[in-house]
Every structure is written in structure tokens, then in C-alpha cells.
PyMOL CGO cylinders between C-alpha atoms (Angstrom):
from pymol import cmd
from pymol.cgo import CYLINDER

trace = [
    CYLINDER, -117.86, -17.76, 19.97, -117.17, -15.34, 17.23, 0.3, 1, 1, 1, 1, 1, 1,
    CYLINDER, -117.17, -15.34, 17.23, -119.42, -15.15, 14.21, 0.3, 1, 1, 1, 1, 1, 1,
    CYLINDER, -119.42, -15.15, 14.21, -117.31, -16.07, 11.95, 0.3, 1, 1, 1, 1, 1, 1,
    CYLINDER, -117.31, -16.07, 11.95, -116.03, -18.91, 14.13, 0.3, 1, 1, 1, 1, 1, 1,
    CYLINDER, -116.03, -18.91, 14.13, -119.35, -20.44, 13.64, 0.3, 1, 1, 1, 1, 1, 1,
    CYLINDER, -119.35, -20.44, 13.64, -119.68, -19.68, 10.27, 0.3, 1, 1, 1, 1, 1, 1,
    CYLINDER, -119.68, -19.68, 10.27, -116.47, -21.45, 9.83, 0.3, 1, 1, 1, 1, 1, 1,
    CYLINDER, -116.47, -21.45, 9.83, -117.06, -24.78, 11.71, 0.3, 1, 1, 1, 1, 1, 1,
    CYLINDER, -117.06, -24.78, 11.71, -120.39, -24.75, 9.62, 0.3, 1, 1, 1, 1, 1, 1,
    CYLINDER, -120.39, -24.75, 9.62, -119.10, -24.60, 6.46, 0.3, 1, 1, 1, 1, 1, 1,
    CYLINDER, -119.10, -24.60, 6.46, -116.66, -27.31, 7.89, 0.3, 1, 1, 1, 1, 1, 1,
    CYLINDER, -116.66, -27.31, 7.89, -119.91, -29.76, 8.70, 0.3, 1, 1, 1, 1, 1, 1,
    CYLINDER, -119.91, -29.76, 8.70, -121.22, -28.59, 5.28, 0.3, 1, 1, 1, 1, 1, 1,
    CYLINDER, -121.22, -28.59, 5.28, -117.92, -29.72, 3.85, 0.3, 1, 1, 1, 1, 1, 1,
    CYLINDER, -117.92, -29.72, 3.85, -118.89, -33.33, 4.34, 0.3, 1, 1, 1, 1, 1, 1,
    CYLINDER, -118.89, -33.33, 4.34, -122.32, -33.06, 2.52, 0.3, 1, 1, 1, 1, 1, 1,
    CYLINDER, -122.32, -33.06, 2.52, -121.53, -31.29, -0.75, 0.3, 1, 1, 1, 1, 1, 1,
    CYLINDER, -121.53, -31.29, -0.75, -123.63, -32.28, -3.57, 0.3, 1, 1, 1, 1, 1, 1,
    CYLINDER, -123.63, -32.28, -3.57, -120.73, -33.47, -5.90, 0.3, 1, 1, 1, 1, 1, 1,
    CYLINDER, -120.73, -33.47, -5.90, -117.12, -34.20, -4.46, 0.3, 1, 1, 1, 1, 1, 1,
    CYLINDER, -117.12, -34.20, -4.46, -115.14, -31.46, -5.83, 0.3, 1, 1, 1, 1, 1, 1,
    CYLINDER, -115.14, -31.46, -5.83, -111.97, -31.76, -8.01, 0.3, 1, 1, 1, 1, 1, 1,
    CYLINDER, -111.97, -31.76, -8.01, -108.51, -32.60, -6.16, 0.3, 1, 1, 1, 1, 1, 1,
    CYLINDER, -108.51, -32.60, -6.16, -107.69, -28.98, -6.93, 0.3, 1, 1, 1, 1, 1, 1,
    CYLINDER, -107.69, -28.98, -6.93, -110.43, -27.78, -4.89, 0.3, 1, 1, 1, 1, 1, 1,
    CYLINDER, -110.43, -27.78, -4.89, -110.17, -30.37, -2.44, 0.3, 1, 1, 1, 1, 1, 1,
    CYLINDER, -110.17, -30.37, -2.44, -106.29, -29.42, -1.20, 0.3, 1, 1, 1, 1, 1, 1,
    CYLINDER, -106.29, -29.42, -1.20, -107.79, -26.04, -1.42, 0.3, 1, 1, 1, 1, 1, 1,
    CYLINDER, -107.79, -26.04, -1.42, -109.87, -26.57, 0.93, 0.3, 1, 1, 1, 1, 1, 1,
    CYLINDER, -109.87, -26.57, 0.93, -107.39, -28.62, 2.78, 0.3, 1, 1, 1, 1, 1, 1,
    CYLINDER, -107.39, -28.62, 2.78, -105.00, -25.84, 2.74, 0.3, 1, 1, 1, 1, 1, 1,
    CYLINDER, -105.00, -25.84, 2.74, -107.47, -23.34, 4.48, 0.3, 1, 1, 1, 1, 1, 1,
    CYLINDER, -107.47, -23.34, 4.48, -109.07, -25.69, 6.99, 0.3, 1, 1, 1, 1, 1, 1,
    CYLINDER, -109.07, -25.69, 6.99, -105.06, -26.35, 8.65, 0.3, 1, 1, 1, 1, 1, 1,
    CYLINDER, -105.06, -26.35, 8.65, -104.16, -22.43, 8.05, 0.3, 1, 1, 1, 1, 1, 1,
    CYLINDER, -104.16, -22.43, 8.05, -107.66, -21.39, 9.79, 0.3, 1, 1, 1, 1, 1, 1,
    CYLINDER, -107.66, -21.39, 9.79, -107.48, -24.06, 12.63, 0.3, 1, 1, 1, 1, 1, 1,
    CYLINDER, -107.48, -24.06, 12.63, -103.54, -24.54, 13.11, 0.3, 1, 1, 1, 1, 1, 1,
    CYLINDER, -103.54, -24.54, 13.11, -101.79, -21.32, 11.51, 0.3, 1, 1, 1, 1, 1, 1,
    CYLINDER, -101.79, -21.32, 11.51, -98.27, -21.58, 8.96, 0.3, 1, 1, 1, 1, 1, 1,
    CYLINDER, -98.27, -21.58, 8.96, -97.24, -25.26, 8.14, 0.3, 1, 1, 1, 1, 1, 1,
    CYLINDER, -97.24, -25.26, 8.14, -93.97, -25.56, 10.46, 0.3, 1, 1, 1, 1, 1, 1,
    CYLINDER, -93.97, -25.56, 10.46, -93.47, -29.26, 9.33, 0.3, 1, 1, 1, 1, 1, 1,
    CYLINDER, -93.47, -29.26, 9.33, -90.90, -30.98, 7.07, 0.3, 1, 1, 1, 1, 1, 1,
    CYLINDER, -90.90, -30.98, 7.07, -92.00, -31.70, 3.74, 0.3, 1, 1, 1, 1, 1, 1,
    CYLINDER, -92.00, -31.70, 3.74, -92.76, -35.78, 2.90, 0.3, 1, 1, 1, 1, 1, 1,
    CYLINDER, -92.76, -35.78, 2.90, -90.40, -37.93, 1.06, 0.3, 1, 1, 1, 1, 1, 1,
    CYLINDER, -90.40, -37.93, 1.06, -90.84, -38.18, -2.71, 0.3, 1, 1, 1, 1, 1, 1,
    CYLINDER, -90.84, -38.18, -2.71, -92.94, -41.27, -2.31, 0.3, 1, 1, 1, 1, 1, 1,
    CYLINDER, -92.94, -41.27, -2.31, -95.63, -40.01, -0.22, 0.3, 1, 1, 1, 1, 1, 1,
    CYLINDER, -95.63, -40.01, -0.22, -97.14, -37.87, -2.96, 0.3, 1, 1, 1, 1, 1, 1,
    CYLINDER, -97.14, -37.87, -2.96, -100.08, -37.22, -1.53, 0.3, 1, 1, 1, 1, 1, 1,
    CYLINDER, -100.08, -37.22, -1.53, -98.90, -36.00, 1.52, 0.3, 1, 1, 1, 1, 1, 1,
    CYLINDER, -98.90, -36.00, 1.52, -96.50, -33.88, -0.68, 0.3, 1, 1, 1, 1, 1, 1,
    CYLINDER, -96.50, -33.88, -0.68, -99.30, -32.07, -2.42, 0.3, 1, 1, 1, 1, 1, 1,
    CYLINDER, -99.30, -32.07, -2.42, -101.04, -31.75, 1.33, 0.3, 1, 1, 1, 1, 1, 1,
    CYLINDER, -101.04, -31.75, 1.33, -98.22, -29.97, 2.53, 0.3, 1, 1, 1, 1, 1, 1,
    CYLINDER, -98.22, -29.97, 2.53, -97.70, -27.97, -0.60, 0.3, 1, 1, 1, 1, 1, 1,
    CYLINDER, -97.70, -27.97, -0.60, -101.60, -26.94, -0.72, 0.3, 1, 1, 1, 1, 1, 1,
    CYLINDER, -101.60, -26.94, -0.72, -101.23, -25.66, 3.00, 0.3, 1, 1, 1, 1, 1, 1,
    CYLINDER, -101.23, -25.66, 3.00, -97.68, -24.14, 2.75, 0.3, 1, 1, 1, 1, 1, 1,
    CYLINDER, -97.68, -24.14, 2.75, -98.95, -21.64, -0.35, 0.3, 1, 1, 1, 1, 1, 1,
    CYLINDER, -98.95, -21.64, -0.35, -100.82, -20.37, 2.36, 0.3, 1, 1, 1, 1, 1, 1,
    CYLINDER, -100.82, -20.37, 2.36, -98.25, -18.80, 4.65, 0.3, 1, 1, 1, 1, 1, 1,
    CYLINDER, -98.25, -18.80, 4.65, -98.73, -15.38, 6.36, 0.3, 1, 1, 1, 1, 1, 1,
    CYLINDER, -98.73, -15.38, 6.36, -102.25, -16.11, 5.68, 0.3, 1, 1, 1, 1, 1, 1,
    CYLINDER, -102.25, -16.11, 5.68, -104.07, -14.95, 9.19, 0.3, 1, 1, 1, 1, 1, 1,
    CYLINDER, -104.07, -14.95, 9.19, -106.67, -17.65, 10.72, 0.3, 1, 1, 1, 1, 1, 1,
    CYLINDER, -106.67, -17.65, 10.72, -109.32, -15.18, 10.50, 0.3, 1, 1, 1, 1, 1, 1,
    CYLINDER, -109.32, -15.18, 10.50, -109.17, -14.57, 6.32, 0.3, 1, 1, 1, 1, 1, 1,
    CYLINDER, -109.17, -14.57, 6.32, -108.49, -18.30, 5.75, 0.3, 1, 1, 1, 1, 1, 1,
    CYLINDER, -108.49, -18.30, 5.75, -111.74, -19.16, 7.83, 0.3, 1, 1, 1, 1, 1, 1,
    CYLINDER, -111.74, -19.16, 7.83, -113.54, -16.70, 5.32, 0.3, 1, 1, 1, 1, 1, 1,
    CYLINDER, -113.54, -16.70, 5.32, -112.26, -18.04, 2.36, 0.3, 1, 1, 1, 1, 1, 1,
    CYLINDER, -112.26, -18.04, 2.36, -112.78, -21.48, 3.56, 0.3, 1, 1, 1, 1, 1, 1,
    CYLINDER, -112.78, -21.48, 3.56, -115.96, -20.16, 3.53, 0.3, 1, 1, 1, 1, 1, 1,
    CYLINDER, -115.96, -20.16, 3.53, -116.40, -19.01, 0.58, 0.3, 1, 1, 1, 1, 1, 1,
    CYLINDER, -116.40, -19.01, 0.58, -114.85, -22.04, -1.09, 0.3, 1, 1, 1, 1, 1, 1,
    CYLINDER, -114.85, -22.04, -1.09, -118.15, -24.06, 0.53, 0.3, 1, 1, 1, 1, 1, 1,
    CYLINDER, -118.15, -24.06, 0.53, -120.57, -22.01, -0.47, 0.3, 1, 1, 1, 1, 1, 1,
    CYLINDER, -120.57, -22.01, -0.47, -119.41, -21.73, -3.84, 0.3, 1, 1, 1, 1, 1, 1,
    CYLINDER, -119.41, -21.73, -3.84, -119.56, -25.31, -3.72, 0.3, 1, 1, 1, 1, 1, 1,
    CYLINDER, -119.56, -25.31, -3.72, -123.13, -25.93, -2.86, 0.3, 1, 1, 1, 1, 1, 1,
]
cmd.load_cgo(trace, "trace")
């Protein structure tokens, strides 16, 4: 396993014991980059109107687009650790 493979699924376990839960800005932030590390472009259909949350799931991970799984593993990252 690659360093920053590790790294990554760390930050992910770290993810679950921040300090403070961070904002819901932060948190489809970090929603975006976990799917674009782990599953690559969002190739799904965008929820109905009255599934907002899910809306603002998909939007958070569609921004991230063309992003490769390598850099979105590093900023997921960095998102953590800036969190700690």
C-alpha cells in the first residue's frame, strides 16, 4: 500500500474523532474528497428538489470533477489535519 494510501485511510479514521464537528461547509468538503479519492467523477443523476441534502452531497462531490484520486486523497488530507 502506497504512502499516501495510508495516510489517506488515516485521516479517514481520524475523521470520526475530530475535536469539534466541523461546519456543513467543511463537512461536504470533506464529503466531496472522500467519494472523488475512493470512487473518482460523480457519474450519477442529481436528486429531486426535495432531497436537499442529497442535492448539496452531489453538488459538493460534482465541483470536484477531473480531480485525480491521488490529489483529492491529499487534500482530504489536509482538510483533517487542519481540523485537529
Amino acid at each position: 500500500m502506497s504512502d499516501l494510501k495510508a495516510s489517506f485511510e488515516k485521516a479517514v479514521a481520524e475523521s470520526k474523532e475530530l475535536p469539534e464537528k466541523p461546519d456543513n461547509q467543511t463537512l461536504l468538503k470533506i464529503y466531496g474528497l472522500y467519494k472523488q479519492a475512493t470512487e473518482g467523477d460523480n457519474g450519477g443523476k442529481r436528486p429531486g428538489f426535495t432531497d436537499m441534502v442529497g442535492r448539496m452531497k452531489f453538488d459538493a462531490w460534482a465541483a470536484l470533477k477531473g480531480k485525480g484520486a491521488d490529489e483529492a486523497m491529499q487534500e482530504y488530507i489536509d482538510l483533517i489535519e487542519s481540523l485537529k
